[in-house]
C-alpha positions as CSV (number, residue, x, y, z in Angstrom):
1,X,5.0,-48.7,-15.2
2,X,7.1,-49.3,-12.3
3,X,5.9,-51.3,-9.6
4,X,6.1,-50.4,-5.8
5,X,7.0,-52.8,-2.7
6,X,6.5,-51.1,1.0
7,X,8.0,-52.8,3.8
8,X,7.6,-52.2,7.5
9,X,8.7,-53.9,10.6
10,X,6.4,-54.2,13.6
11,X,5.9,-55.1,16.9
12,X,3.0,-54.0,19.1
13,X,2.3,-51.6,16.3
14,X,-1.2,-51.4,16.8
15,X,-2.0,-47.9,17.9
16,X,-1.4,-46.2,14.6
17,X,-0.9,-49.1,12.4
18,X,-4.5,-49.1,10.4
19,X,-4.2,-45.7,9.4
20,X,-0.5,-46.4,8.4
21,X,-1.6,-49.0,5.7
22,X,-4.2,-47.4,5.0
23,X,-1.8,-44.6,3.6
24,X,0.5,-46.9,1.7
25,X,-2.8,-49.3,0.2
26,X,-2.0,-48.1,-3.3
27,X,1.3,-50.1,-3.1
28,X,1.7,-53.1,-5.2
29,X,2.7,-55.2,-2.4
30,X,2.9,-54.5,1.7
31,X,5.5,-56.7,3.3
32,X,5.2,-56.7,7.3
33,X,8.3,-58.5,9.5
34,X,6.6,-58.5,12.8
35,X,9.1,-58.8,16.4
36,X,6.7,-61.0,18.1
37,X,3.6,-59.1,18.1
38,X,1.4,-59.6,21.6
39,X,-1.0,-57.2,20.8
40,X,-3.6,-57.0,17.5
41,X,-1.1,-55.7,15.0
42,X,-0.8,-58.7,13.0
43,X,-4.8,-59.2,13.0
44,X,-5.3,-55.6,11.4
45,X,-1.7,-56.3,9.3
46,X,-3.8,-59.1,7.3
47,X,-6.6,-56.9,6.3
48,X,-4.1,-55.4,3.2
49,X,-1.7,-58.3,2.9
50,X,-1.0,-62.0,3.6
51,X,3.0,-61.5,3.2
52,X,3.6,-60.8,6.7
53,X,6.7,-62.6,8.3
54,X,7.3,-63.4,12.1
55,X,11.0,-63.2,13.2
56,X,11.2,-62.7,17.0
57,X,15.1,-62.9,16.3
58,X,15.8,-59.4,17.4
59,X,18.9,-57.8,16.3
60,X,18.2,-54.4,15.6
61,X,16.5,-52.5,13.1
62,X,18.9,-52.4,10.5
63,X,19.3,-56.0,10.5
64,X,15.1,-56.3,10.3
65,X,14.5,-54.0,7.7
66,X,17.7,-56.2,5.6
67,X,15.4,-59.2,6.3
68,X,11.9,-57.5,5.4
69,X,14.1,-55.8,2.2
70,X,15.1,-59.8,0.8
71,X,11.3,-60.5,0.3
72,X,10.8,-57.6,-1.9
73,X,9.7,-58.6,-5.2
74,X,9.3,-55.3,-7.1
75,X,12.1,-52.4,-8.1
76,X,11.5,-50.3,-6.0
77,X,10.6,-49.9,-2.1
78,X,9.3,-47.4,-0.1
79,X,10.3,-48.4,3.9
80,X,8.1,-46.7,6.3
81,X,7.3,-46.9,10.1
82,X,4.6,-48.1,11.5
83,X,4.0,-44.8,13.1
84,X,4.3,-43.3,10.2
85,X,1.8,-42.2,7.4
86,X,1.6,-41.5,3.8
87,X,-0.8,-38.4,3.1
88,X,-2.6,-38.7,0.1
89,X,-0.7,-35.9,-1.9
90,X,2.7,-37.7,-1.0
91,X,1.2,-40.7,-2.2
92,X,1.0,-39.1,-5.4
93,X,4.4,-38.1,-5.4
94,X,6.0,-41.0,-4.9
95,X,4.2,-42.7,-7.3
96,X,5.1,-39.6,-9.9
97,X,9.0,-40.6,-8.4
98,X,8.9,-44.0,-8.9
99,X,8.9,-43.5,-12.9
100,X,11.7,-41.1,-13.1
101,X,14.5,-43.3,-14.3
102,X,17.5,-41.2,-13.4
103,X,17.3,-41.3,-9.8
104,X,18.0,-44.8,-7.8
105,X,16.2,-43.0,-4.2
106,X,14.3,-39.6,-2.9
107,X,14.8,-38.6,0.5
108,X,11.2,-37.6,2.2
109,X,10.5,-34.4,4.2
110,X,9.0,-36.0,7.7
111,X,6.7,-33.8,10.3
112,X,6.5,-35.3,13.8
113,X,4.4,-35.0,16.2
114,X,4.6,-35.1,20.1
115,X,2.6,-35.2,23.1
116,X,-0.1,-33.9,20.4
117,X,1.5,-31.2,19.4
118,X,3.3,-31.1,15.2
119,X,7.1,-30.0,16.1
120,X,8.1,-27.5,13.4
121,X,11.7,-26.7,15.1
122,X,14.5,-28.1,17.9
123,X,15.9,-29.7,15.0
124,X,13.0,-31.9,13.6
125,X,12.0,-29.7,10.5
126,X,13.1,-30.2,8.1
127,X,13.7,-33.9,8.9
128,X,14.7,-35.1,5.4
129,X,15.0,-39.5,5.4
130,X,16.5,-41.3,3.1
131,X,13.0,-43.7,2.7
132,X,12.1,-44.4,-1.2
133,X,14.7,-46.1,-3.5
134,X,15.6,-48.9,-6.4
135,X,15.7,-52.7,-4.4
136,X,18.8,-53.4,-6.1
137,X,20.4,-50.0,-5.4
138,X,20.4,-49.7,-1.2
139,X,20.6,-51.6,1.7
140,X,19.9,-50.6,5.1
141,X,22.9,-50.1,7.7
142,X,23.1,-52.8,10.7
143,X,22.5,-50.7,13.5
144,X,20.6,-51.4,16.5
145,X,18.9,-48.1,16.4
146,X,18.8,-45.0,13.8
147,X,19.9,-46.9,11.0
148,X,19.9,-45.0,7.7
149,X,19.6,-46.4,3.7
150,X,23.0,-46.9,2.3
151,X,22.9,-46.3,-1.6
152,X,25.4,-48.0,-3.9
153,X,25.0,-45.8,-6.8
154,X,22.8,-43.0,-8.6
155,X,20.9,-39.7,-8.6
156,X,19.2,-39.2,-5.3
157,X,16.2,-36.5,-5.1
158,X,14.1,-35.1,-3.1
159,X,10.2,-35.3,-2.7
160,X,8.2,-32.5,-1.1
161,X,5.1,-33.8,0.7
162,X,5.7,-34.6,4.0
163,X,5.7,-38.2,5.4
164,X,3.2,-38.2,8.9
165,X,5.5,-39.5,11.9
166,X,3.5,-39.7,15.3
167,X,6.7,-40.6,17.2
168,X,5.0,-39.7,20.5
169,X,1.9,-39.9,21.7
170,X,2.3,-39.5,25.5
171,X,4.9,-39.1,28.5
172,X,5.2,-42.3,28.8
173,X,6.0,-43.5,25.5
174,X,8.4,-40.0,25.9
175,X,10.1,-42.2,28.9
176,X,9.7,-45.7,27.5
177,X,11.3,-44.7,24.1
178,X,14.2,-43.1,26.2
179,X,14.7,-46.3,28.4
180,X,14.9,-48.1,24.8
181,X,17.1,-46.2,22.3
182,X,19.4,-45.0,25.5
183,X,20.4,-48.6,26.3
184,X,20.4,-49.3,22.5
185,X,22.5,-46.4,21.8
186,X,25.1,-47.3,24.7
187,X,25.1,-50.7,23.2
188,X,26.5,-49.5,20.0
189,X,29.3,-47.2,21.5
190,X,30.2,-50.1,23.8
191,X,30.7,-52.2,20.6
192,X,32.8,-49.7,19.2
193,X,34.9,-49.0,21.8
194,X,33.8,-46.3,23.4
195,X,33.5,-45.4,27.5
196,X,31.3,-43.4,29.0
197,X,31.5,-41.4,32.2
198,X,29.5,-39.1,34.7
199,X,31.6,-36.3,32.8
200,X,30.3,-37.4,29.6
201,X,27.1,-37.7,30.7
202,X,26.2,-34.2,32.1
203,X,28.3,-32.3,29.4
204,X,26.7,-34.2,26.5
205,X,23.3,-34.0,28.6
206,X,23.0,-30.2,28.6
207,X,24.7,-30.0,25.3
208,X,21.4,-31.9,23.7
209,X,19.3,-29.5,25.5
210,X,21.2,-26.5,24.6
211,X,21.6,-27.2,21.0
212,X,17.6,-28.4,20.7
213,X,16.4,-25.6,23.0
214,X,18.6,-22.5,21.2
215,X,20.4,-23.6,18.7
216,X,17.8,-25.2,16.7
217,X,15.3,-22.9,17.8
218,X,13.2,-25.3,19.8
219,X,11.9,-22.4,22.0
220,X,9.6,-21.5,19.1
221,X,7.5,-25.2,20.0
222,X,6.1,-23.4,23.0
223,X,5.7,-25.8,25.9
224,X,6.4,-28.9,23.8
225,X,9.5,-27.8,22.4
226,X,10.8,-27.3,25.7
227,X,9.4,-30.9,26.9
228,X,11.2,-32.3,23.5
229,X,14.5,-30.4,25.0
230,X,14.4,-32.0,28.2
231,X,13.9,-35.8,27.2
232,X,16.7,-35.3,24.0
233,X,19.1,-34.4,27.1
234,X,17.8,-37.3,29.3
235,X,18.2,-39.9,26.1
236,X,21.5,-38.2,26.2
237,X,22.8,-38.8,29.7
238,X,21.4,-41.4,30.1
239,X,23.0,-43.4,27.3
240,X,26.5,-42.0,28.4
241,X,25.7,-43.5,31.8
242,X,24.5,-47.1,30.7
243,X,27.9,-47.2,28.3
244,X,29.9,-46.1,31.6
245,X,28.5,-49.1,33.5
246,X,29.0,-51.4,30.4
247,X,32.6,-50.2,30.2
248,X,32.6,-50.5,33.6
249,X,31.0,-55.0,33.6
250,X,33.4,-55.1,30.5
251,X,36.8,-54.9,33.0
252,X,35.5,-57.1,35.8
């Protein structure tokens, strides 16, 4: 039977990090590649595994998942966040997957939740990732932020239990998280050339809010969808304005 590797990167992780391994403990191995932990994530990390890896070399989170991915020792891999949980019947079904030879990955169906409430539009359902594949098929793209599973070759299918993401548990991880993956996400345009602008900002601002409010139906979240709206468009504008003022340092 084939055997199963689960790999996820960490850092401060501990809020929802015991019921996350919990949810994967039927692997055959749980690789951890903590950023520097200063919280007890690595403490509750070494109740289901001793291969756990420290690497505060931060590059982004395609490049960690790469390193976590090299000490895999088993065919396939099933990469997961540590916000993220594996309910028991998708634990089933990706352990049914995992013995169908003809396909090298499954994407996963992912529900999120935020500000305690389980988003079901705005453009997060179905949220279909790209998270269970062969080791020797995929690699992970070298992006600072949103990186995605690149597959070399083969079938991919699709599983149809949905994978647990509790990507927000309060306003202020709402505001930390955009801080973060705003100046992350100027980072990457700025590397590729890009310029931002106040322009860009505000257009691409209420476009995010338009398209997640109406477009994507986001209206039928109630309150929450609304609050998701809002802080899409701030992520938005306020990436655009960080890569002005790179584009800006980058003259000088």
């Amino acid at each position: 039977m084939p055997q199963l590797s689960v790999i996820i990167i960490t850092k401060n992780a501990a809020a929802h990090m015991l019921e996350c391994l919990n949810s994967v403990a039927f692997a055959d191995e749980i690789i951890i590649f903590d950023g520097g932990s200063q919280d007890n994530t690595v403490d509750i990390c070494h109740q289901f595994t001793d291969k756990i890896f420290i690497d505060t070399d931060w590059q982004g989170f395609g490049i960690q998942k790469n390193r976590a991915l090299a000490q895999v020792n088993y065919e396939w891999v099933l990469s997961i966040d540590a916000d993220e949980q594996a309910p028991p019947e998708l634990q089933q079904e990706i352990q049914w997957a995992i013995q169908q030879s003809d396909y090298a990955a499954f994407e996963i169906p992912r529900l999120s939740h935020y500000c305690g409430c389980w988003i079901r539009y705005s453009g997060w359902q179905p949220d279909y990732v790209l998270r269970l594949f062969k080791k020797d098929s995929a690699q992970f793209t070298e992006d600072l932020v949103h990186e995605k599973v690149t597959i070399f070759a083969g079938k991919i299918g699709q599983l149809k239990t949905s994978l647990l993401h509790y990507s927000f548990d309060s306003l202020e991880d709402v505001l930390n998280k955009v801080d973060r993956y705003s100046t992350a996400g100027a980072i990457m345009r700025h590397q590729k050339g890009q310029r931002g602008s106040l322009k860009k900002a505000i257009f691409h601002g209420l476009w995010a809010f338009f398209r997640t409010y109406v477009l994507k139906l986001g209206f039928l979240d109630g309150r929450e969808g609304f609050m998701l709206a809002i802080s899409n468009a701030e992520g938005v504008y306020y990436r655009y304005l960080k890569l002005l003022y790179l584009s800006q340092g980058s003259r000088e």
